[in-house]
CHARMM-style PDB file with segment names, atoms N, HN, CA, C and O in Angstrom:
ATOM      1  N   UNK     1     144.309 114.481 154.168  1.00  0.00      PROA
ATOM      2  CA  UNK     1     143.597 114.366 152.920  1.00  0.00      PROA
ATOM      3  C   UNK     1     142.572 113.264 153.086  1.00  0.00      PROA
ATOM      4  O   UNK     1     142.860 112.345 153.851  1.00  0.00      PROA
ATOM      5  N   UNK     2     141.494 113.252 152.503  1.00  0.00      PROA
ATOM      6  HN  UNK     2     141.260 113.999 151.881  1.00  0.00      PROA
ATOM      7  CA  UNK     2     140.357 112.345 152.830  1.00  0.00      PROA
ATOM      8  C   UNK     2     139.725 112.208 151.300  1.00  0.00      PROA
ATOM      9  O   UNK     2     139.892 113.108 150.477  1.00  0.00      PROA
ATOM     10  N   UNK     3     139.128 111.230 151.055  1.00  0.00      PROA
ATOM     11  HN  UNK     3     138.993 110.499 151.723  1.00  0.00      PROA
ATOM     12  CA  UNK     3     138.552 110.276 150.084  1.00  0.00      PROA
ATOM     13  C   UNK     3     137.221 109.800 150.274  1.00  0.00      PROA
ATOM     14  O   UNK     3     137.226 109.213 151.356  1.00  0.00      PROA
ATOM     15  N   UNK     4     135.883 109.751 149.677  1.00  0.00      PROA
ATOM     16  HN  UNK     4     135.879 110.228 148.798  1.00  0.00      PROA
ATOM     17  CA  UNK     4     135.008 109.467 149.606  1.00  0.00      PROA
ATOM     18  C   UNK     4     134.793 108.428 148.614  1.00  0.00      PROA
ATOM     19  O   UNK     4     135.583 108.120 147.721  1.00  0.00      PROA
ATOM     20  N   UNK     5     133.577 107.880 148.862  1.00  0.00      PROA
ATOM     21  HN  UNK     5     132.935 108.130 149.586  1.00  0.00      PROA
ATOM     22  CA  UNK     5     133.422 106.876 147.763  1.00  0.00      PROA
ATOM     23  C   UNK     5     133.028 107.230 146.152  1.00  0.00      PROA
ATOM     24  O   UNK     5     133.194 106.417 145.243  1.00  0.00      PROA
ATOM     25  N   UNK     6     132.441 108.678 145.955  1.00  0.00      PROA
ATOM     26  HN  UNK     6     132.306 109.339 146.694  1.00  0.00      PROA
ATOM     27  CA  UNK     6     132.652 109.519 144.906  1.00  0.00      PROA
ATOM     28  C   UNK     6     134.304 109.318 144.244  1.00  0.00      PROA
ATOM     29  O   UNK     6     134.521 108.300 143.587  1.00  0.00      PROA
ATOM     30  N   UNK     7     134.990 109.939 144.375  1.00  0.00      PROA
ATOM     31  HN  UNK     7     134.813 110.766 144.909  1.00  0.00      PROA
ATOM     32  CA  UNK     7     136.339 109.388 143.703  1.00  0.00      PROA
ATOM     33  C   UNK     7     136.961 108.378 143.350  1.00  0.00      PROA
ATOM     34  O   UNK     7     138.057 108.474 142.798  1.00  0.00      PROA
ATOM     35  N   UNK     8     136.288 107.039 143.640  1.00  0.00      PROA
ATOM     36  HN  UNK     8     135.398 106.961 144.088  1.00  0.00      PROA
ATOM     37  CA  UNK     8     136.254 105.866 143.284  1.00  0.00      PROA
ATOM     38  C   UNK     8     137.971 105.643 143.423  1.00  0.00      PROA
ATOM     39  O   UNK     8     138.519 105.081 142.475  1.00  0.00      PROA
ATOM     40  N   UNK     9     138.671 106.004 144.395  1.00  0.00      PROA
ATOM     41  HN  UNK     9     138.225 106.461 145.165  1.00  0.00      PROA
ATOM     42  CA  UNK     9     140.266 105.379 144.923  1.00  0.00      PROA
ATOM     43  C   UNK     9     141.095 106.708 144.132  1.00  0.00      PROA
ATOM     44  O   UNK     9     142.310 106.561 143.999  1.00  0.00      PROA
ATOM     45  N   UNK    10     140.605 107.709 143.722  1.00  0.00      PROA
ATOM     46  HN  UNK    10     139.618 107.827 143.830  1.00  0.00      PROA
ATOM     47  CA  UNK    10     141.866 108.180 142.901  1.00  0.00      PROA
ATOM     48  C   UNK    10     142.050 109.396 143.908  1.00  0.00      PROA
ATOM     49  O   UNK    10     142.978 110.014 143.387  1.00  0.00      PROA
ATOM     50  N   UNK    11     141.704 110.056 145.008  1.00  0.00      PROA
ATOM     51  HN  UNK    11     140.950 109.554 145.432  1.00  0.00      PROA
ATOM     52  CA  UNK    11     142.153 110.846 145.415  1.00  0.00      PROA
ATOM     53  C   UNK    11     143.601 110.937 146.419  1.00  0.00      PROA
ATOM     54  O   UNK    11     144.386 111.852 146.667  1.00  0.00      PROA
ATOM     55  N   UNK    12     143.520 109.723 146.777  1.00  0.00      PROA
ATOM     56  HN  UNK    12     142.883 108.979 146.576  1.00  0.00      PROA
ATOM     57  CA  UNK    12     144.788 109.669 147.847  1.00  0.00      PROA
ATOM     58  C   UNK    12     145.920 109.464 147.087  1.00  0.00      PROA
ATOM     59  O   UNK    12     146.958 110.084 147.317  1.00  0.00      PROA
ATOM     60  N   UNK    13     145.803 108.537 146.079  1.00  0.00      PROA
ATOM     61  HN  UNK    13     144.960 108.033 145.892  1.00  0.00      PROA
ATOM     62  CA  UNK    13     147.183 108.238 145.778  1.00  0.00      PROA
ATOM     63  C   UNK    13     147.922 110.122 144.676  1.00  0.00      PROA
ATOM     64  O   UNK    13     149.056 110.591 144.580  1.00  0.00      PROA
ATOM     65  N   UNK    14     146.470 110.625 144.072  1.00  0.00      PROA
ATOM     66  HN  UNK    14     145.548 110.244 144.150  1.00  0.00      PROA
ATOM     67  CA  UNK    14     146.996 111.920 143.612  1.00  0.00      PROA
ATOM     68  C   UNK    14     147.494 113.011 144.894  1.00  0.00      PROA
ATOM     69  O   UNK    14     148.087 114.047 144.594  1.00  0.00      PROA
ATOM     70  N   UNK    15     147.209 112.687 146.259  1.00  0.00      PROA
ATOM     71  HN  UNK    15     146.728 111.845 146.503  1.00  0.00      PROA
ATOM     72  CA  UNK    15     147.811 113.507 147.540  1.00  0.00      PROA
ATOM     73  C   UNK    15     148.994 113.138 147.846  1.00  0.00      PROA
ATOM     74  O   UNK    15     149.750 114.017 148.260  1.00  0.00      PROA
ATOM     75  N   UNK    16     149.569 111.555 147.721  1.00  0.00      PROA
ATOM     76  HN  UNK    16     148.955 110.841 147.385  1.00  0.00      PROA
ATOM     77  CA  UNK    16     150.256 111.645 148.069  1.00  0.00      PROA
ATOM     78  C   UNK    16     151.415 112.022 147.065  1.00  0.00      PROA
ATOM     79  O   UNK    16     152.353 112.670 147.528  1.00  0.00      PROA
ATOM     80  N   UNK    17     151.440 111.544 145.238  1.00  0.00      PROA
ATOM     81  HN  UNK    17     150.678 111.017 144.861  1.00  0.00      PROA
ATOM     82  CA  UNK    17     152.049 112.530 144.413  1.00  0.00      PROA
ATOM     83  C   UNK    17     152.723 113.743 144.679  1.00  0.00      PROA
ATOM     84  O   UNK    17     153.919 114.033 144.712  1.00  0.00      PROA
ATOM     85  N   UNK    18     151.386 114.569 144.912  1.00  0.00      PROA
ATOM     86  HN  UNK    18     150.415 114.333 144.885  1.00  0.00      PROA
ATOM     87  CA  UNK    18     151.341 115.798 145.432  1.00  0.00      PROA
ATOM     88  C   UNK    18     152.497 116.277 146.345  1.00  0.00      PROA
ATOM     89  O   UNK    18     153.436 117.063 146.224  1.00  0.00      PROA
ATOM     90  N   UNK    19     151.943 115.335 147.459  1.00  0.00      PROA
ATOM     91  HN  UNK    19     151.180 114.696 147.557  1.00  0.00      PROA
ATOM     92  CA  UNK    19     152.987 115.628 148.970  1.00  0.00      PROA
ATOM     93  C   UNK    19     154.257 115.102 148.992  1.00  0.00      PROA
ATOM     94  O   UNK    19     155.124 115.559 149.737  1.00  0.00      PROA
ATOM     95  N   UNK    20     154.515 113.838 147.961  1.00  0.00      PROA
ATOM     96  HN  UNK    20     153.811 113.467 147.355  1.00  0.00      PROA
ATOM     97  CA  UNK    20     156.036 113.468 147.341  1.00  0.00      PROA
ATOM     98  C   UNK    20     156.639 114.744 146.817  1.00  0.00      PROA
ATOM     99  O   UNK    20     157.467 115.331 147.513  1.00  0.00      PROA
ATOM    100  N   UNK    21     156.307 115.185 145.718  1.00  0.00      PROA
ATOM    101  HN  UNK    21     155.634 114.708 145.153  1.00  0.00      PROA
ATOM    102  CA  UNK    21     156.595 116.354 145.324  1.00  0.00      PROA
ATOM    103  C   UNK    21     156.329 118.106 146.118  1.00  0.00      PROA
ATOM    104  O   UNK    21     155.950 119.083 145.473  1.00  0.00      PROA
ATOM    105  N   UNK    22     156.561 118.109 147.213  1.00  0.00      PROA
ATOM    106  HN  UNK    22     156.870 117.315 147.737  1.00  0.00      PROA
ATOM    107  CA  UNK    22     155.847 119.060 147.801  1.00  0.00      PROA
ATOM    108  C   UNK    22     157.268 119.185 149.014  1.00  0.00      PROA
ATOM    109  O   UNK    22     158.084 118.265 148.951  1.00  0.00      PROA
ATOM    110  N   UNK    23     157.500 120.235 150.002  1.00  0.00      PROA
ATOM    111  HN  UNK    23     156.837 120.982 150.053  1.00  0.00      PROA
ATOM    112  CA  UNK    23     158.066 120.501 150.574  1.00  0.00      PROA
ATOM    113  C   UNK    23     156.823 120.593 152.071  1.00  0.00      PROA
ATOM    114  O   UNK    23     156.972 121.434 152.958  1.00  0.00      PROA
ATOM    115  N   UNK    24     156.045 119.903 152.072  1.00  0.00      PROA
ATOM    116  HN  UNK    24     155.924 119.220 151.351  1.00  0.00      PROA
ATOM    117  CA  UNK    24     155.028 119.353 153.063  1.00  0.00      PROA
ATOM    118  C   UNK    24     156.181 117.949 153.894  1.00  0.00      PROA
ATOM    119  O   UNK    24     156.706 116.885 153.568  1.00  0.00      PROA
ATOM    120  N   UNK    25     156.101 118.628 154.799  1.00  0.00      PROA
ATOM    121  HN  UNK    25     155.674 119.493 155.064  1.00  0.00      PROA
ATOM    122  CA  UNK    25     156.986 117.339 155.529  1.00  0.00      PROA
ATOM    123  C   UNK    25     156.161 116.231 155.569  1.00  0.00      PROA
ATOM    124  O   UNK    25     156.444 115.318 154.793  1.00  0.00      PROA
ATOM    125  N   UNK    26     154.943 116.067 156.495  1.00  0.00      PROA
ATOM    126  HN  UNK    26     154.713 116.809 157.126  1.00  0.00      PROA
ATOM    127  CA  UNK    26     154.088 114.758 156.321  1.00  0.00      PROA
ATOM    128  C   UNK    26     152.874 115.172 156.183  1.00  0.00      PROA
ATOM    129  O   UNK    26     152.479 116.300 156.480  1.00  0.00      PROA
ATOM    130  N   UNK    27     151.926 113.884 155.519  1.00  0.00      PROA
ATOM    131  HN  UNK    27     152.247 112.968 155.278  1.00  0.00      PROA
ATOM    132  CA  UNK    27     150.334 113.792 155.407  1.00  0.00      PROA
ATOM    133  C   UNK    27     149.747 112.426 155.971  1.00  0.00      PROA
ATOM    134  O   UNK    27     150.185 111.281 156.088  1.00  0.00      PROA
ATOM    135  N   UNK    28     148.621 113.039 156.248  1.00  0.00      PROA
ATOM    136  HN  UNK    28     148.266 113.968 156.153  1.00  0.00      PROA
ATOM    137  CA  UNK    28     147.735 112.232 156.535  1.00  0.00      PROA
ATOM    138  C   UNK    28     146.637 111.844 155.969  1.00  0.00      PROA
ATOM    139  O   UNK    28     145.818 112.751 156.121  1.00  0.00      PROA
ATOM    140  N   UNK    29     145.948 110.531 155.101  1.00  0.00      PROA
ATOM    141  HN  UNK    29     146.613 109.794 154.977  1.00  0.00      PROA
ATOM    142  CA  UNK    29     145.636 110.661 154.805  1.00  0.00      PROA
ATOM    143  C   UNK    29     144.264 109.535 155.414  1.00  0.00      PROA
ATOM    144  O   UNK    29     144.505 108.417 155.869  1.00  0.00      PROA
ATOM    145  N   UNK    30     143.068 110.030 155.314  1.00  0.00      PROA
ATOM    146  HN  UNK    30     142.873 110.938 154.945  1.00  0.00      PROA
ATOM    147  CA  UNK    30     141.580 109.136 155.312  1.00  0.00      PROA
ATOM    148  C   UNK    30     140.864 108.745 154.165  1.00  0.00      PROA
ATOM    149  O   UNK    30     140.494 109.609 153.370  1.00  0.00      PROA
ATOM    150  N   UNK    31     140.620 107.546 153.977  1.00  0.00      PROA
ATOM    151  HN  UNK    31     140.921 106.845 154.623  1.00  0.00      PROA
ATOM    152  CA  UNK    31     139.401 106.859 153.106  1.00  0.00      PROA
ATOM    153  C   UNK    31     138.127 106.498 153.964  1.00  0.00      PROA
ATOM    154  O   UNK    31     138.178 106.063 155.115  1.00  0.00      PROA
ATOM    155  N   UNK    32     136.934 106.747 153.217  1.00  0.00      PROA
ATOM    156  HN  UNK    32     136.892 107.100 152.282  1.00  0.00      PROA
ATOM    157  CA  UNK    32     136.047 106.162 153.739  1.00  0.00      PROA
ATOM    158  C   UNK    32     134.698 106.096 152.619  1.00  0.00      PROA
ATOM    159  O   UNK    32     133.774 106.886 152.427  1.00  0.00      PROA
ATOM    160  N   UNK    33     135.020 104.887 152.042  1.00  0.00      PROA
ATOM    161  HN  UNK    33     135.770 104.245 152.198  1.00  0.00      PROA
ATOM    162  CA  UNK    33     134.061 104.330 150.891  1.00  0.00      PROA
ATOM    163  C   UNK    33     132.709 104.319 151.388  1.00  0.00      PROA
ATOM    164  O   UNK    33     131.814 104.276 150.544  1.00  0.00      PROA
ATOM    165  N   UNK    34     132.390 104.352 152.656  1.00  0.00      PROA
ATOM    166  HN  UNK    34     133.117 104.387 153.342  1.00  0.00      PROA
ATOM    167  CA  UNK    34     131.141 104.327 152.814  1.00  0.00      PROA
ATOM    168  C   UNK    34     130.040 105.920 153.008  1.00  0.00      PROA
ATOM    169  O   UNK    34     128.880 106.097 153.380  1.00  0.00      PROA
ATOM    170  N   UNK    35     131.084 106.776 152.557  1.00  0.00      PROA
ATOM    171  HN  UNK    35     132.027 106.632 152.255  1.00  0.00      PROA
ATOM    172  CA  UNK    35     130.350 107.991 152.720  1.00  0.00      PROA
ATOM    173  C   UNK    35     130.488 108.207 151.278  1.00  0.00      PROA
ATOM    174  O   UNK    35     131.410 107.803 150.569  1.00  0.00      PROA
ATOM    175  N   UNK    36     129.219 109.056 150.843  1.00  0.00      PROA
ATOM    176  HN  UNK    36     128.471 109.385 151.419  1.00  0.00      PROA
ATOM    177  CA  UNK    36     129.204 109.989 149.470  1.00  0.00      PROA
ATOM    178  C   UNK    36     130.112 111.411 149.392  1.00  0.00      PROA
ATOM    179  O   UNK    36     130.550 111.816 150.469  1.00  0.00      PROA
ATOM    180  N   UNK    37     130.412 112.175 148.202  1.00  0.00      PROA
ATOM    181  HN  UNK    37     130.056 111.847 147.327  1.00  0.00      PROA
ATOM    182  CA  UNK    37     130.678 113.167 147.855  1.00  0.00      PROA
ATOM    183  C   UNK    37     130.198 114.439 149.205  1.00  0.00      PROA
ATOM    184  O   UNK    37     130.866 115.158 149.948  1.00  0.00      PROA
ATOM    185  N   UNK    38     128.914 114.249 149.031  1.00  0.00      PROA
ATOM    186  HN  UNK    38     128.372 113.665 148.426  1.00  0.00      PROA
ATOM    187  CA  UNK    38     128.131 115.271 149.810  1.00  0.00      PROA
ATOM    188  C   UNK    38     128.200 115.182 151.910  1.00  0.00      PROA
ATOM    189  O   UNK    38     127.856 116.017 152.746  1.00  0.00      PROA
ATOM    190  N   UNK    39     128.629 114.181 152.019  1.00  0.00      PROA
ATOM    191  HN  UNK    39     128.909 113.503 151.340  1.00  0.00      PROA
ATOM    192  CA  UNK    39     128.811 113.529 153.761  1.00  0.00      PROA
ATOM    193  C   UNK    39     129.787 114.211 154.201  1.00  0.00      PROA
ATOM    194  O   UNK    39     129.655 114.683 155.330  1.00  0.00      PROA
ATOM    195  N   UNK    40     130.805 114.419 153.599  1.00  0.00      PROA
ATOM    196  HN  UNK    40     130.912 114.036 152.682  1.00  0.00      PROA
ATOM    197  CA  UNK    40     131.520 115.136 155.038  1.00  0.00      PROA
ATOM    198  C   UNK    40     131.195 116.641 155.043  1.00  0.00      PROA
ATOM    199  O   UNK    40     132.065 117.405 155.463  1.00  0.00      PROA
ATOM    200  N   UNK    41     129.870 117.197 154.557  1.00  0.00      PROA
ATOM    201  HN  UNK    41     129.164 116.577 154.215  1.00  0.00      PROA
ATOM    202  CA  UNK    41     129.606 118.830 154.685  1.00  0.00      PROA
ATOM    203  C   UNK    41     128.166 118.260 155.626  1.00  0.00      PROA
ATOM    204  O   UNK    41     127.844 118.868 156.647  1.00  0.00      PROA
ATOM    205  N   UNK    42     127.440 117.142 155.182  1.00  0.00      PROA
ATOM    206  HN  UNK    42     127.701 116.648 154.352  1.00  0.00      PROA
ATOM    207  CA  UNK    42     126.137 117.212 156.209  1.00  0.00      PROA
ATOM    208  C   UNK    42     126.031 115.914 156.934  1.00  0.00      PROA
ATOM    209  O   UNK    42     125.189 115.994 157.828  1.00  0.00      PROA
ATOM    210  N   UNK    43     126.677 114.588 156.841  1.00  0.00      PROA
ATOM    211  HN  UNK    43     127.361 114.523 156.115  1.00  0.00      PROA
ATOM    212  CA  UNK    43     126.613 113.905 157.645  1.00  0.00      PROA
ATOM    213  C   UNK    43     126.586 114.020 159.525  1.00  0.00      PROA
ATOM    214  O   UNK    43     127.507 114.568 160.130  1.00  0.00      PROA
ATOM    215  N   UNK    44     125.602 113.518 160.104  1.00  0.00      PROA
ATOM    216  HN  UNK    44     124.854 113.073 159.612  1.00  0.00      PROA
ATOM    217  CA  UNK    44     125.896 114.079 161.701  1.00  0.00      PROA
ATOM    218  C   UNK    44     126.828 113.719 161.920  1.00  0.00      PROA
ATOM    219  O   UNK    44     127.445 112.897 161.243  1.00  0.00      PROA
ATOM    220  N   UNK    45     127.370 114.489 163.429  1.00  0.00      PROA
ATOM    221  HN  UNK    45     126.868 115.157 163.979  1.00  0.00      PROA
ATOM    222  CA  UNK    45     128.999 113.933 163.656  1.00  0.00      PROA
ATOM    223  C   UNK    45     129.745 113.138 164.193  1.00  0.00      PROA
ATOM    224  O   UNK    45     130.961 113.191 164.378  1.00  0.00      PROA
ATOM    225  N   UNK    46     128.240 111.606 164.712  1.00  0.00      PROA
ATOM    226  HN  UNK    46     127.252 111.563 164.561  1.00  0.00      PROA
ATOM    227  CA  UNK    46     129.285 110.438 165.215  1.00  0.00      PROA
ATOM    228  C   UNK    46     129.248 109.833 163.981  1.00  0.00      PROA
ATOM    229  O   UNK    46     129.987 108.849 163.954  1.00  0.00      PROA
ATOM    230  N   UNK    47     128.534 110.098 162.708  1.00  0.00      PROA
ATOM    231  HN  UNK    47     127.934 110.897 162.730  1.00  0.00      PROA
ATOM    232  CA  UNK    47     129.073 109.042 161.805  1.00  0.00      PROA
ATOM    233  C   UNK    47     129.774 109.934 160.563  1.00  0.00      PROA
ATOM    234  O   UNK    47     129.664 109.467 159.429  1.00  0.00      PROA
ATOM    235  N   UNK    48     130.488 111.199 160.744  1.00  0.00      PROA
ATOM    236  HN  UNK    48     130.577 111.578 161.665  1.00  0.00      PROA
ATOM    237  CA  UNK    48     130.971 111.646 160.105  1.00  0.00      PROA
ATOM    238  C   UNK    48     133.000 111.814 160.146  1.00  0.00      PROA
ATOM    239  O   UNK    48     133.681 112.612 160.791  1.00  0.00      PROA
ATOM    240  N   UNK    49     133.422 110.752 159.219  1.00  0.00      PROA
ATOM    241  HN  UNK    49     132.869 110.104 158.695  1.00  0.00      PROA
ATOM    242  CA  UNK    49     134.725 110.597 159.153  1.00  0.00      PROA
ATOM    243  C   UNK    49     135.389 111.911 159.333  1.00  0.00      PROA
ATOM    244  O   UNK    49     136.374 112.118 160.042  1.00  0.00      PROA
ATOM    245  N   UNK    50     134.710 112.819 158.578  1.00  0.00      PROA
ATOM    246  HN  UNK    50     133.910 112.650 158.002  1.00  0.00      PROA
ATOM    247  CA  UNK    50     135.854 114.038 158.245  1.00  0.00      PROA
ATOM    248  C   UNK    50     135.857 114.358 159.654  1.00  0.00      PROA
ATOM    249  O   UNK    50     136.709 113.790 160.338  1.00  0.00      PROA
ATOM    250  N   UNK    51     135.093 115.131 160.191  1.00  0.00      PROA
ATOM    251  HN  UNK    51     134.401 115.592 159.636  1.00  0.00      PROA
ATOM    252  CA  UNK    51     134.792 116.045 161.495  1.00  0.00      PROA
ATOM    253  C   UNK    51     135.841 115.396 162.369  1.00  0.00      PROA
ATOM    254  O   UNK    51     136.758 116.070 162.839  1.00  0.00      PROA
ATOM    255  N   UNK    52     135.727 114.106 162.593  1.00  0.00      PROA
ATOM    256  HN  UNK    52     134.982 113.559 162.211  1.00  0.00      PROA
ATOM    257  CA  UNK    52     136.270 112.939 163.496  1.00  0.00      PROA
ATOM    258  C   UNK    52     137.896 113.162 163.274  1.00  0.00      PROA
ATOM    259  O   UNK    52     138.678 113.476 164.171  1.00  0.00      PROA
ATOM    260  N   UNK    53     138.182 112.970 162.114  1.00  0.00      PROA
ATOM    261  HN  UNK    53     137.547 112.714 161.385  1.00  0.00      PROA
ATOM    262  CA  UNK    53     139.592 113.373 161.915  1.00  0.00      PROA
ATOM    263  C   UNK    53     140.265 114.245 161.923  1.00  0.00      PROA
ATOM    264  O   UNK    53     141.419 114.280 162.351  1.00  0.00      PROA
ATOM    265  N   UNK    54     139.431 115.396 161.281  1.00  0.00      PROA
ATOM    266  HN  UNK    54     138.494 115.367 160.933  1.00  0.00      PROA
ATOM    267  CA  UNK    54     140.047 116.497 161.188  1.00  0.00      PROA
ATOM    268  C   UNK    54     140.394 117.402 162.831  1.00  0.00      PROA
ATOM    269  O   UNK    54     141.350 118.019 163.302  1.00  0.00      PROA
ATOM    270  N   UNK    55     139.221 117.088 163.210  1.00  0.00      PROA
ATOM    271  HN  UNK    55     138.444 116.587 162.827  1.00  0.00      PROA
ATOM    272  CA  UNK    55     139.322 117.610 164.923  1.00  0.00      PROA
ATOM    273  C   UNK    55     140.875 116.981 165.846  1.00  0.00      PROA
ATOM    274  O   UNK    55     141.710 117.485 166.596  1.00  0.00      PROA
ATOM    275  N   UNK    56     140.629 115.694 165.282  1.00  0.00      PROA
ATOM    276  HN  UNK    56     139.950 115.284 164.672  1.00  0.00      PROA
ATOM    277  CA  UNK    56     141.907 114.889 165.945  1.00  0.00      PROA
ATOM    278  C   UNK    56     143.175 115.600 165.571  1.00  0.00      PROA
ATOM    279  O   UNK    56     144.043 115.712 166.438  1.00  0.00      PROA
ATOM    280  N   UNK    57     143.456 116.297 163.877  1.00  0.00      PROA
ATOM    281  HN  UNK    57     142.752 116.206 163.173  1.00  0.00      PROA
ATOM    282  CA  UNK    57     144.531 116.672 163.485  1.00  0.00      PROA
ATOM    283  C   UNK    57     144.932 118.024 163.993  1.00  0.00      PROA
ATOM    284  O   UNK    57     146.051 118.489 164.206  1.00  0.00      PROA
ATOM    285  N   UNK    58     143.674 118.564 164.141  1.00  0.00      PROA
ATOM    286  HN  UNK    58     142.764 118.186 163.968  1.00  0.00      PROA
ATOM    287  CA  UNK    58     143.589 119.972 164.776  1.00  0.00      PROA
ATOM    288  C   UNK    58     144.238 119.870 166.221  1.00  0.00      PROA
ATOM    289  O   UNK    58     145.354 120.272 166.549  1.00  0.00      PROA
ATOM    290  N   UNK    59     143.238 119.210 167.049  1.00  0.00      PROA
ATOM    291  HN  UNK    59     142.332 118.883 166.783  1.00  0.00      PROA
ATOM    292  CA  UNK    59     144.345 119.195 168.414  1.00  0.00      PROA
ATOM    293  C   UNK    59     145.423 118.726 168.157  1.00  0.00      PROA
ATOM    294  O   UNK    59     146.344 119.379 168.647  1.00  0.00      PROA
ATOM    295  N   UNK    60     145.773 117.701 167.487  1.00  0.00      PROA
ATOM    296  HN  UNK    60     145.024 117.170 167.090  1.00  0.00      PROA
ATOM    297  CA  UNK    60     147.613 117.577 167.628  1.00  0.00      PROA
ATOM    298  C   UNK    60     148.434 118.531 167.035  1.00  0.00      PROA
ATOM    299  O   UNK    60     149.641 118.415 167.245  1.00  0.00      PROA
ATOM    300  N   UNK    61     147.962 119.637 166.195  1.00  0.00      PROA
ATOM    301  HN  UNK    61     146.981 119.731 166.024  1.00  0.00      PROA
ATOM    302  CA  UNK    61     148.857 120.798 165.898  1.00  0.00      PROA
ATOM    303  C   UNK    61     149.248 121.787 167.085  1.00  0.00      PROA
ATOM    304  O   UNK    61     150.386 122.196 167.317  1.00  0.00      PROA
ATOM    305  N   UNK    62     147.708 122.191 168.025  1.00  0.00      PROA
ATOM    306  HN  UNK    62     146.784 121.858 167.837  1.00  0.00      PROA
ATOM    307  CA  UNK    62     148.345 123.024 169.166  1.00  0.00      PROA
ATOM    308  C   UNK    62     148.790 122.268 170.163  1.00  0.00      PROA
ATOM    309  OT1 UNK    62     149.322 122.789 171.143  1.00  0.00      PROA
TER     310      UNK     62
END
């Protein structure tokens, strides 16, 4: 789960709610206040948090 500076802090702690209540064994979650709403769809991809992470989560599944 990831957080932008658009949500101003409220998205993670509603994921992890979520994933308390959830039959999701674990999460992961990213902040990164220094990107907008709109950055993790067009930011390039050495300064783009999402891409960076999500790729990382991807290989550790296969």
């Amino acid at each position: 789960m990831g957080e932008t500076s658009y949500a101003k802090g409220t998205i993670v702690p509603a994921a992890r709610r979520v994933v308390a209540d959830s039959r999701v064994p674990y999460a992961t979650y990213e902040t990164d206040a220094g990107m907008n709403h709109l950055d993790p769809l067009f930011a390039a991809e050495p300064h783009n948090t999402l891409t960076r992470t999500l790729a990382r989560f991807l290989t550790e599944l296969g």
